[in-house]
N, C-alpha and C positions, 0 to 999 in steps of 0.2 A: 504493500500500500504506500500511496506518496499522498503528502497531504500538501495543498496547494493553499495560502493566503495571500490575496493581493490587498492592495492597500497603494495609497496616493490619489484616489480620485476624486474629484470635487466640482466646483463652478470657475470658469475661465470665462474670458471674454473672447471674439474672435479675435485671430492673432494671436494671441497668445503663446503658453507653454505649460505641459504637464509632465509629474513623471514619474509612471506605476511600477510597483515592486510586485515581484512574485517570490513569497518566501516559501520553499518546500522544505519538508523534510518526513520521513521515511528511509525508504529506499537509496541507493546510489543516484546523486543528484545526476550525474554526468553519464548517467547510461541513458537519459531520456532525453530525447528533440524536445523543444519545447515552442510553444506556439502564445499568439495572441489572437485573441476573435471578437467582435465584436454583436453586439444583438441592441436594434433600435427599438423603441415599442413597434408590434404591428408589423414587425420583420423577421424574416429567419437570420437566427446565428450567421455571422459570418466573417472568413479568415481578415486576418490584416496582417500579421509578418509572424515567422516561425525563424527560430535558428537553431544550428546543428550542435549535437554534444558537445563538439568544444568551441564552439562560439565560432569560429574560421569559416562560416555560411549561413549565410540570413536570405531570406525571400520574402516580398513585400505585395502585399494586394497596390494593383495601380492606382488606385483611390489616396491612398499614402504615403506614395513611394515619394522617395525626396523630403517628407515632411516626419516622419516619423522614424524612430532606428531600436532595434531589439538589440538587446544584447544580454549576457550573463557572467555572472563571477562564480566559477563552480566552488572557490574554497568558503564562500559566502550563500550556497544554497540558493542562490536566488538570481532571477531574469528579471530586467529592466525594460519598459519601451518610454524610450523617451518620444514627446511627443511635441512638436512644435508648429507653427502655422495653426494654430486649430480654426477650423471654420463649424459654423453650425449643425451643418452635416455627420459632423464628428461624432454626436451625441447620441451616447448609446452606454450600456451597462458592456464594462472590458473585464473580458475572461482571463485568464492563464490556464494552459495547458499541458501537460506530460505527455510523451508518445513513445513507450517501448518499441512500437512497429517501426518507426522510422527514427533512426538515430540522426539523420538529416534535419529534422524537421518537415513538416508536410501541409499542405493546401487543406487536406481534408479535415474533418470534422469525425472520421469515423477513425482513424488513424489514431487517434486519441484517447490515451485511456482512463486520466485523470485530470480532473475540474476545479478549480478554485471557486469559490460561492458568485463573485462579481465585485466590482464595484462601477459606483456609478460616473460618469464624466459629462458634465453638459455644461454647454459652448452655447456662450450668448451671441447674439447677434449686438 
């Protein structure tokens, strides 16, 4: 089992900047891809950037790309997205995710084995 808690999110303005933590612990931090996803009300889940076991590849939904950056410190348990430009868009409940299946990181949502509860991010106009 990996237990996943994120934490950092709140109210911005657009333009802005935010910047979510994912602390895990369980299991081997560094044997899991780990992802970020996003869910707006009234939308399905969905990917925004994953990065591989040891942080050396990230993959970014185009929606973010350029404005957002994952990252992780494996001796600190924890994945970072930092998150900058925010526009109103943005606003949505940000996941963290584990993935034993792909030590890459992965697009998918089923690829996934463990969840962090949420938190929330909303971007004013």
């Amino acid at each position: 089992q990996v237990q996943l808690v994120e934490s950092g999110g709140g109210l911005v303005q657009a333009g802005g900047s935010l910047r979510l933590s994912c602390a895990a612990s369980g299991r081997t931090f560094s044997n899991y891809g780990m992802g970020w996803f996003r869910q707006a009300p009234r939308k399905e889940r969905e990917f925004v950037v994953a990065v591989s076991w040891s942080g050396g590849s990230t993959y970014s939904a185009g929606s973010v790309k350029g404005r957002f950056t994952i990252s992780r410190d494996n001796a600190k348990n924890t994945v970072y997205l930092q998150m900058n430009s925010l526009k109103p868009e943005d606003t949505a409940v940000y996941y963290c995710a584990a993935s034993s299946k792909s030590y890459s990181g992965s697009y998918y949502l089923s690829e996934y084995d463990y969840w962090g509860q949420g938190t929330q991010v909303t971007v004013s106009s």
